[in-house]
Structure formats: structure tokens, C-alpha cells
matplotlib code that plots the C-alpha trace (Angstrom):
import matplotlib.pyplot as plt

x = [-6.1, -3.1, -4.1, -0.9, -0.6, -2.1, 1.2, 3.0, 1.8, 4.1, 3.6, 5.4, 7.2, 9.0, 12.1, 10.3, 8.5, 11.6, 12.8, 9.7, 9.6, 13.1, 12.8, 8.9, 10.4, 13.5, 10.7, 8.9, 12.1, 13.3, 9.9, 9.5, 13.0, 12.2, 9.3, 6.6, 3.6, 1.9, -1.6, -3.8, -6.9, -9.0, -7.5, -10.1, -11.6, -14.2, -13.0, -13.1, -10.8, -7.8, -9.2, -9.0, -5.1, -3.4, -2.2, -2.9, -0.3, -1.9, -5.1, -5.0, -3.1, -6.8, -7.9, -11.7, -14.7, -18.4, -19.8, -23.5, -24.8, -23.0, -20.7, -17.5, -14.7, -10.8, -7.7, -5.8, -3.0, -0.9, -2.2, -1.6, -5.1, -6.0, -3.8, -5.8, -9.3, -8.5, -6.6, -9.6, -11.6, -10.5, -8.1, -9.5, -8.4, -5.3, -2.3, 0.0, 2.0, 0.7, 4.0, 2.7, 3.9, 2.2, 2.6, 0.0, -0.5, -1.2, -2.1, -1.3, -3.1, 0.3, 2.9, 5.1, 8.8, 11.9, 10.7, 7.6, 4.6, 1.0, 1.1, 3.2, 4.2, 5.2, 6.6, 5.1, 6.5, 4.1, 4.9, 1.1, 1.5, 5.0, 5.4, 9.4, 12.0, 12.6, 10.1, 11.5, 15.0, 13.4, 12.0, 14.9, 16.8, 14.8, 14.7, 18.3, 18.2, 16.8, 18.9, 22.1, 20.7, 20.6, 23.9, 23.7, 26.4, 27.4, 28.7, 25.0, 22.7, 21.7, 19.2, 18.3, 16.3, 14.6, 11.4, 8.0, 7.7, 11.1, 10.3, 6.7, 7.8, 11.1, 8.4, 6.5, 9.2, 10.8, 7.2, 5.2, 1.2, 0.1, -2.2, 0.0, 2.2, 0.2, 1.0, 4.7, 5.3, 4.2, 6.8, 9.5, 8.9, 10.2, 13.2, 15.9, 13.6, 13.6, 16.8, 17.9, 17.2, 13.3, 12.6, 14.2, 12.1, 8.5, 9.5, 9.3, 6.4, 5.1, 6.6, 6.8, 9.2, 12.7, 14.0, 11.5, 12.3, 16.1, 15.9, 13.7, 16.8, 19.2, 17.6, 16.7, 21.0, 21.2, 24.0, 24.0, 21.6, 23.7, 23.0, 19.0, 18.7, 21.2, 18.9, 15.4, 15.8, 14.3, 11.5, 10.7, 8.9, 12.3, 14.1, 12.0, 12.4, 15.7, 16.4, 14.5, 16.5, 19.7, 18.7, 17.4, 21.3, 22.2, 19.7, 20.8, 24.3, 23.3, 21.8, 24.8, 23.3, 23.9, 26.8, 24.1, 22.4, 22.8, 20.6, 19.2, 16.0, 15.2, 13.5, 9.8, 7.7, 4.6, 1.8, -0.1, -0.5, 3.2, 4.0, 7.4, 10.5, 11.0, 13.3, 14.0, 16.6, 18.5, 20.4, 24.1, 24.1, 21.3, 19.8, 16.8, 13.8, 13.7, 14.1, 11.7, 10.5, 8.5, 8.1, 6.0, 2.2, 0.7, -3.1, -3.8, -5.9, -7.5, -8.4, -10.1, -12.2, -10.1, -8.2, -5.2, -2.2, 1.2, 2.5, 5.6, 6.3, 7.4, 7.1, 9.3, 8.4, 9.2, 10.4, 13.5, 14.8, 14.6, 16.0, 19.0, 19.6, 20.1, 22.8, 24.3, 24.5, 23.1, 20.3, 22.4, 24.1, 21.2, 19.2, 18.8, 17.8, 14.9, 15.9, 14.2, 15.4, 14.7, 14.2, 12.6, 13.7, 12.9, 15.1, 12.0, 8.0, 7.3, 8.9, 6.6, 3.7, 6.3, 8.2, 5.2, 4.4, 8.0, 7.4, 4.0, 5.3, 8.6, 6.1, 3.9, 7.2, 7.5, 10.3, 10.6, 10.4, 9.2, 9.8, 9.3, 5.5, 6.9, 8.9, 11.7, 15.3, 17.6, 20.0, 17.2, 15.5, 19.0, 19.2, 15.7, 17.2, 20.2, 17.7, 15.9, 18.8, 18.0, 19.9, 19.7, 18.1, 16.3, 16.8, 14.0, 15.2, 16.0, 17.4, 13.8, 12.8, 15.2, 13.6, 16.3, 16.9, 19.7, 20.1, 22.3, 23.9, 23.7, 26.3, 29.1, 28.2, 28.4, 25.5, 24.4, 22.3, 20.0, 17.5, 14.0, 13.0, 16.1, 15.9, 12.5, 13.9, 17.0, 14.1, 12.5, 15.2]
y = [153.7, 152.2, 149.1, 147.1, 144.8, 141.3, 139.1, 137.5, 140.0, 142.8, 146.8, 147.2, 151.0, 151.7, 150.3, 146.9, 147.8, 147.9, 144.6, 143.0, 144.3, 143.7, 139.9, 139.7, 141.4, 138.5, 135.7, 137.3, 138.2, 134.2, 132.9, 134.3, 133.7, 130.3, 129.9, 130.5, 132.5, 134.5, 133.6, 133.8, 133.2, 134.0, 135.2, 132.7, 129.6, 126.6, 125.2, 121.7, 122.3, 122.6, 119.5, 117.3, 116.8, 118.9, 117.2, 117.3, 120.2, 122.7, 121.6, 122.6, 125.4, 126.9, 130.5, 129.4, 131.5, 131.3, 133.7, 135.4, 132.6, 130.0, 128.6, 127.1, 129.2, 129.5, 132.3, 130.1, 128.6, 127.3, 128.1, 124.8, 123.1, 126.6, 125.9, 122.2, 123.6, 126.2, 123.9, 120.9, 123.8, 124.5, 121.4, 120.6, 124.3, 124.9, 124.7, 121.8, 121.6, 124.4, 126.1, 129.0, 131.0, 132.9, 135.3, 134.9, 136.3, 133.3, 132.9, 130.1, 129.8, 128.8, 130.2, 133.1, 132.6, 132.7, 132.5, 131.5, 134.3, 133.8, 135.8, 135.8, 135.9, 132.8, 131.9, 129.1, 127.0, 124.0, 122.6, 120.5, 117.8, 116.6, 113.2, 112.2, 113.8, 116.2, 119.2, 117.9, 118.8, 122.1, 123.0, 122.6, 124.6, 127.7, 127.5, 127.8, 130.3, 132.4, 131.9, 132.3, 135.4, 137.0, 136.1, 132.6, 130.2, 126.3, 127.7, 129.1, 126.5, 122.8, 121.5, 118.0, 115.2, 112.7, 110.4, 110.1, 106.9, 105.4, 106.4, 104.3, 101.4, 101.1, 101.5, 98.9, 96.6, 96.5, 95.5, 98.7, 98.6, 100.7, 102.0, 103.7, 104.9, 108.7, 108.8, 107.9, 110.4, 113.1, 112.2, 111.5, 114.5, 115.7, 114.0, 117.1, 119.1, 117.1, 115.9, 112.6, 110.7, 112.3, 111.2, 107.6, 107.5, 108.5, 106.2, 102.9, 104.2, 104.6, 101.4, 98.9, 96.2, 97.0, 95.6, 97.8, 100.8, 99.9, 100.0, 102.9, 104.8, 103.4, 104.5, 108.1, 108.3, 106.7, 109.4, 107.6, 105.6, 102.5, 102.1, 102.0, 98.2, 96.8, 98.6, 97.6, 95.3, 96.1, 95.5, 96.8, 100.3, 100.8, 100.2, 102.8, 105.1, 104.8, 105.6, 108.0, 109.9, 108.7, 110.6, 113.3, 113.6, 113.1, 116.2, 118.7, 117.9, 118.7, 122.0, 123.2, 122.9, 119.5, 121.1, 122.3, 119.4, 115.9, 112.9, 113.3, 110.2, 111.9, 114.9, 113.8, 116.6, 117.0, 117.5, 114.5, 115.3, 114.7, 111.2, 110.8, 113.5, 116.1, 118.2, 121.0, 123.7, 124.4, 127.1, 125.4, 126.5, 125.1, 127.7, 128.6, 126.3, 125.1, 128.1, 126.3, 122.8, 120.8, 117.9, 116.0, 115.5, 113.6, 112.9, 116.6, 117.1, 113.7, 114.0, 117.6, 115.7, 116.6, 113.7, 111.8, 114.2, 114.4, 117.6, 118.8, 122.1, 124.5, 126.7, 129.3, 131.9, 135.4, 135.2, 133.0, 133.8, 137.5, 136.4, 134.6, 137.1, 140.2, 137.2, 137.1, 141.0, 140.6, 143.1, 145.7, 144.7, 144.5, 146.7, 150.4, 153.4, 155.0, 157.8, 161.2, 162.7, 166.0, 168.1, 171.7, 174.4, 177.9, 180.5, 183.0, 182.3, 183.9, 180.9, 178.5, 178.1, 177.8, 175.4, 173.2, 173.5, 172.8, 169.6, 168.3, 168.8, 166.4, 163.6, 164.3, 163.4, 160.0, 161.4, 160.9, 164.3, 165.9, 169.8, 171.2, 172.1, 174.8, 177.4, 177.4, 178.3, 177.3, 175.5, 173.4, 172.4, 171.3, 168.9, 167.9, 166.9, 165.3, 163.3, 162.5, 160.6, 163.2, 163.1, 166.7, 169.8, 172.3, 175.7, 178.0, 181.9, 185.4, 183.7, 182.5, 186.1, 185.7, 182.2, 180.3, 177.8, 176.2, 172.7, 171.2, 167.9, 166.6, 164.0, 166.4, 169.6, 171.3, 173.0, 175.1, 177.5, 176.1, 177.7, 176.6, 175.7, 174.2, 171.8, 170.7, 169.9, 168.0, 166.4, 165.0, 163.9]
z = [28.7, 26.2, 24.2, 24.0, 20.6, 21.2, 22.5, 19.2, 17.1, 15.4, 14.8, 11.7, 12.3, 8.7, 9.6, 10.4, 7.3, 5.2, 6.1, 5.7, 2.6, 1.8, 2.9, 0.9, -2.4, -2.8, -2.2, -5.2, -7.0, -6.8, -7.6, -10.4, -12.0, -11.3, -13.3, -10.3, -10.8, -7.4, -6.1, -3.0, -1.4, 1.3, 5.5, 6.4, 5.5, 6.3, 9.3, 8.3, 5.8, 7.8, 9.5, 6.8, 6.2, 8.5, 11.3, 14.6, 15.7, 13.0, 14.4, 17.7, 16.6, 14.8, 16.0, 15.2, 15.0, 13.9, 11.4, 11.9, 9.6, 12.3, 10.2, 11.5, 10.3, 10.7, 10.2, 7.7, 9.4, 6.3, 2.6, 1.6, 1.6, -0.2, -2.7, -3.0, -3.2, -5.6, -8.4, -8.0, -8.6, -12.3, -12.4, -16.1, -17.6, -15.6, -17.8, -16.3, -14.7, -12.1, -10.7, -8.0, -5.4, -2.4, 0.5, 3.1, 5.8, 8.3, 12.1, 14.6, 18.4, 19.9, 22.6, 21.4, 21.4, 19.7, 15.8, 16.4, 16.2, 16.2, 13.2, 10.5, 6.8, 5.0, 0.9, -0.5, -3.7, -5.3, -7.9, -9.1, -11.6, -12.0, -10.7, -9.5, -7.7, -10.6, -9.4, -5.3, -7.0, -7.8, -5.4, -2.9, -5.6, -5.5, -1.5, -2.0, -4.8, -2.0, 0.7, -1.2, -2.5, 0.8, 1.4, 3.3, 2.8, 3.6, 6.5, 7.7, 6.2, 5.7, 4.0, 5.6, 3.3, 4.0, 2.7, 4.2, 2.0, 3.3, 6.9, 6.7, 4.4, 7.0, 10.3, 9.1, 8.0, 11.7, 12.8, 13.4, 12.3, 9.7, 11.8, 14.4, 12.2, 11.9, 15.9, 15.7, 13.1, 15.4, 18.0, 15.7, 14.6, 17.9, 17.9, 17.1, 19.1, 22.7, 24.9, 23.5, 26.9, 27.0, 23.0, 24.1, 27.2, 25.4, 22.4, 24.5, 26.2, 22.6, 21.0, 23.9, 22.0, 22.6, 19.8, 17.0, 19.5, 18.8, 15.3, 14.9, 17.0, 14.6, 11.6, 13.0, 13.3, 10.3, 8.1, 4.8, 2.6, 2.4, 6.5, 6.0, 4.4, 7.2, 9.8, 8.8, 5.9, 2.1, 0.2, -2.9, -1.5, 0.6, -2.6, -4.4, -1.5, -1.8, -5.6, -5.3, -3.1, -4.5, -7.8, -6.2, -4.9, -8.3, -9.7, -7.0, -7.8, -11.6, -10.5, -8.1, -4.7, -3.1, -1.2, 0.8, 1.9, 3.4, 3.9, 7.6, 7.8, 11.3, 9.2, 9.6, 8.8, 11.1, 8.8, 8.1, 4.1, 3.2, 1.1, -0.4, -0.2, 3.2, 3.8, 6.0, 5.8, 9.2, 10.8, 11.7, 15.0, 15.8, 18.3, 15.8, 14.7, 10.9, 8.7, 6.3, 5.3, 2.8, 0.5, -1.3, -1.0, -3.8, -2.2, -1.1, -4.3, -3.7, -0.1, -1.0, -3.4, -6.8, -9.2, -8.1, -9.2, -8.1, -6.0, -3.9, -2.3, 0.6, 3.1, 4.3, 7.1, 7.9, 11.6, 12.0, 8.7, 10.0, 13.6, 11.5, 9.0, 12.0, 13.7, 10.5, 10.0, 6.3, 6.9, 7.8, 4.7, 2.2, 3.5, 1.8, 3.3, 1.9, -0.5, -1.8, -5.5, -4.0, -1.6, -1.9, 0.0, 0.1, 1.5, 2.3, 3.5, 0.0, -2.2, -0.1, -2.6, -5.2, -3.8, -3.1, -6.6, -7.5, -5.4, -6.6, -10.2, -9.7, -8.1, -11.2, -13.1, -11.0, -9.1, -4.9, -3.9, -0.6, 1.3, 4.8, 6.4, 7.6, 6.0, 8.7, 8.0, 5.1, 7.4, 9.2, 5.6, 4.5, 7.9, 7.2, 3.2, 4.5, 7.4, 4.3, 2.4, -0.3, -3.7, -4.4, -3.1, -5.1, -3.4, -4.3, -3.6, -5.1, -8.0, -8.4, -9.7, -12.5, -13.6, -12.1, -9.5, -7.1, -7.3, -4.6, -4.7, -1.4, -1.8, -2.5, -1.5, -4.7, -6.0, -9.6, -10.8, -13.4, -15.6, -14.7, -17.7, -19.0, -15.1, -16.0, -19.4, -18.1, -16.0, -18.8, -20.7]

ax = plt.figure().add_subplot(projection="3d")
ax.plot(x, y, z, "-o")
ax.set_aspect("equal")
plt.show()
């Protein structure tokens, strides 16, 4: 009977191998460069802790289990509340401020498609103890540190911002209770993801009054900061809000990459833990979800029992930037092919155990080396080189007997005879 892999899953062949590895190996490359340092924690957790903070979506989205102890677990979803639990608990001898990066592996109960898996990888960015749009600024740099990197431009991306703070000081401005606003940030959430005429419909289901369901449109469309005071009025948090982002124009400006981005207030953010900058970076053809998101969440620590300290940060996963980067032809591009020093091949069964020994003794030297299980013919252990994407083949024959070898170079053709002591010498050198 053949098992199939459970549906949004992935069997990682080696090619698939290579490009997660590829696409896993620039996360860590940028990270780093930028000042991040790696951690990670645990493929499970309590359950409760994703419960906490967030958000409904993430939630439901829980593949939940009970240990033999009967003990409410989880497959971490997001790494986020990891990160929270892990700083509160050595917050007093961290260094500050607390710049990491991770690579989890996480897992999602929801329906496969396009971009979205139940399992998948995802780069994560905080930046712990920094309060102002400063570590935002950086943040959104090293997303696009990345991207550029792999060869995205203008034309491919757009980094959309917008501010959880100026979103729920403007809500509440126009009229809307405090106490709904958690439950109209979930469906304005939606907003770039359902048919204008649908997202209109549920909003006045949502918000009856027609003239705070107005306004809540306009602002959503809202395309530059000087619109938001004539559409919901000020007061001094919308002000603040509002600074805010205006420097943050100003730092990403300063650090090259505001061409890339725009103010967009629809950009919401579904999970419940964010509190001042959002931002998400989109495809421009708009046929792919969010390549990544994040912002800032200043109570995480707090509601996970730690002090009051600042914190911003993002997520980026594996699958549509994959999906966008095969439309885009950059993987092709970027991508190398794997690629042997040698090869050892032996023109006779006899020079078998010698050419094994040839090729145990150039991985012993740290070099990529590998030969044929069977001692077949020259011609088909020169295909299996060449198959191989081997730099050179070492031919191990009658020359042998006078201590000497043939080493081919399989990019021109040309090949030598070389003593064998004076190769392993070269070698070493």
C-alpha cells in the first residue's frame, strides 16, 4: 500500500533541497550582516500560550494534542510568543537591546493552496528593547536587504505601512467602542483580500451607522498621511501616530529603501499582539498573498508575564517567496548546481581499491570527491563525472604502476600526467 505525504506538506527531493537551502542560507546570510543573532526553541509548546496573544485566525489554526501526562500541547504556529517566553525568562542578563533571528519550522491546521502550506519555514527579525520607529526603520531595511539580494526590484515589490495605533486612535475617533475594535481589526484585515462590494456589505453588517462605516472606507483608501485628520479628525494619539510614521519615511529614506514602500492605512495585521507600526511587503501583481509582514508589539513581554519593554519585528515565509521567485526566473538564476572536485576513475577492476583509497583520502583533505560502485567502463565513469558537475577527474590506470596519475579537467577537456606524490602535494598547497 503507498502512503501519500499528508496534503500541504512537502518531500524535499535534492533539488527542492537546494532551494530551500538556497532561500534559508540568504535569510541567515542578511541577518547576520545586520547585526541579528540566530535562536530557537521548542516544535511544540503549552497550548495556552498561543492562546494568549495570537489572534483568533492563528488560533483556530492550532494542530493540538495532549501529551501522556494530559497536558494541552500545540506544533508552534508562529515563534513569536517563543521568542516572549524565552527573553522574560533571562530578561535581567540579556544584553539590550536583544536583536535575534530564527528559522522555524512551523505548522498551521488550515486549507492548502497557493502559498499557503500547513507546514512551512519562516525568518523571523525582533528587535527587543528599542523604543521608536528607529529599530521599525530597521527592520523593514533588512526585509529589503533580503529581497534585493535575491534579485527583487521596485518593479516586483512594495512594502505597505501602516500603524496599529493610528488605525485604533482613528476607529475610535469616528465613534467606534474600544471594545469592538479587536473584532473589526479582523475583518479589515480582509479588506485587500475580499471583493470590494462583499468587505462593504459585511462592514455595515459589522458597523451599523453609515456614516462611521463611511469614514472607516475612506480612511482604508486613504494614499497619503495629510488625508487621515480630514477623514477622522485628530487628537493627540492620531498626531503621534502620525509623526511617527512621517519619520519613519524620513529614516528609510536615510537608509536607501523608501523607494520601496508607500503609506497603505488598509494594512492591518491580523494578530491581536501588534501596537504601533505594520507593514507588509507585496508582490506587484498582486496574484500572491503577502510575501511577509510585521510591526510593532510593545506588550508581548507584558502579557507573558515579563516587564513592559518595547519590541518590533517580522515574519517572512518560505512558500510564496519561493512561488514568486520561480515567476520571476531568479532561482534558475541563483541557483548552483551541486559540484564534486573530483571524480575517481579507474580504467581496470584492479585500480578499484586504489581508487577508493584515492577518494577517501581527498575527502579526508576536505575536498568534494566521489567514484563509481562499480568498476564499469572508462567512458561510462567519465558520463557519470560529467553528470556529477565534476571539476576534474582523476584517472587511476597503467600509469598507476609507475606512481603516476591522470588528472582530467573536465571543463576543457585537457588532461596531465601528474606524479602522485607531487598531486597530493599540489593538494595541500
Amino acid at each position: 500500500m503507498k502512503i501519500p505525504p499528508v496534503k500541504g506538506t512537502r518531500d524535499f527531493y535534492p533539488p527542492d533541497m537546494a532551494v530551500r537551502n538556497w532561500i534559508i542560507d540568504g535569510w541567515k546570510k542578511v541577518s547576520v550582516r545586520n547585526g541579528f543573532e540566530e535562536y530557537d526553541g521548542p516544535i511544540f509548546e503549552y497550548l495556552k500560550m498561543f492562546q494568549i496573544k495570537s489572534g483568533d485566525e492563528i488560533v483556530e489554526q492550532l494542530f493540538s494534542l495532549q501529551d501522556r501526562g494530559g497536558r494541552d500541547l500545540a506544533l508552534r504556529p508562529e515563534i513569536t510568543p517563543t521568542l516572549a517566553r524565552m527573553v522574560n525568562q533571562r530578561i535581567n542578563s540579556l544584553p539590550k537591546p536583544i536583536k535575534w533571528f530564527s528559522v522555524p519550522r512551523l505548522f498551521r491546521a488550515e486549507r492548502p493552496q497557493k502559498g499557503r502550506l500547513r507546514e512551512f519555514f519562516q525568518w523571523n527579525i525582533d528587535i527587543i528593547g528599542v523604543d521608536g520607529v528607529l529599530a521599525d526603520a530597521e527592520v523593514i531595511f533588512t526585509t529589503v536587504d533580503y529581497l534585493r539580494e535575491v534579485g527583487l526590484t521596485q518593479r516586483d515589490i512594495r512594502v505597505k505601512l501602516s500603524s496599529r495605533k493610528l488605525l485604533a486612535s482613528a476607529l475610535q475617533n469616528i465613534g467606534v467602542p474600544e471594545g469592538q475594535l479587536d473584532s473589526l481589526y479582523a475583518l479589515l484585515d480582509k479588506y485587500s483580500k475580499m471583493p470590494g462590494d462583499t468587505f462593504e456589505k459585511t462592514l455595515v453588517e459589522r458597523v451599523p451607522d453609515s456614516g462611521i462605516a463611511t469614514k472607516i472606507m475612506d480612511f482604508m483608501n486613504a494614499t497619503r498621511l495629510s488625508e487621515v485628520p480630514e477623514i477622522v479628525g485628530t487628537n493627540a494619539e492620531i498626531e503621534d501616530a502620525i509623526k511617527e510614521l512621517a519619520l519613519l519615511e524620513v529614516l528609510l529614506t536615510q537608509m536607501g529603501v523608501w523607494r520601496y514602500c508607500d503609506f497603505y492605512p488598509s494594512i492591518v495585521r491580523g494578530l491581536a499582539y501588534y501596537t504601533g507600526v505594520v507593514f507588509e511587503v507585496d508582490e506587484l501583481m498582486g496574484e500572491l498573498r503577502a510575501i511577509c509582514g510585521g510591526g510593532r508589539y510593545d506588550k508581548l513581554l507584558c502579557d507573558f508575564g515579563g516587564p513592559d519593554v518595547p519590541a518590533t519585528g517580522m515574519g517572512m515565509g518560505d512558500c510564496v517567496l519561493e512561488i514568486l521567485l520561480k515567476e520571476r526566473g531568479l532561482l534558475d538564476k541563483n541557483l548552483s548546481k551541486p559540484q564534486l572536485d573530483y571524480f575517481v576513475a579507474c580504467v581496470d577492476e584492479k585500480f578499484f581499491q586504489k581508487a577508493i583509497e584515492i577518494t577517501m583520502k581527498l575527502r579526508s583533505a576536505d575536498r568534494a570527491a566521489n567514484f563509481s560502485y562499480k568498476p564499469v567502463g572508462l567512458s561510462k565513469q567519465l558520463k557519470q563525472a560529467s553528470a556529477q558537475n565534476a571539476k576534474k577527474c582523476i584517472i587511476v590506470g597503467e600509469e598507476f604502476k609507475n606512481n603516476r596519475l591522470v588528472v582530467k579537467d573536465m571543463s576543457i577537456g585537457e588532461q596531465e600526467l601528474v606524479g602522485y606524490d607531487e598531486f597530493w602535494s599540489r593538494l595541500k598547497a
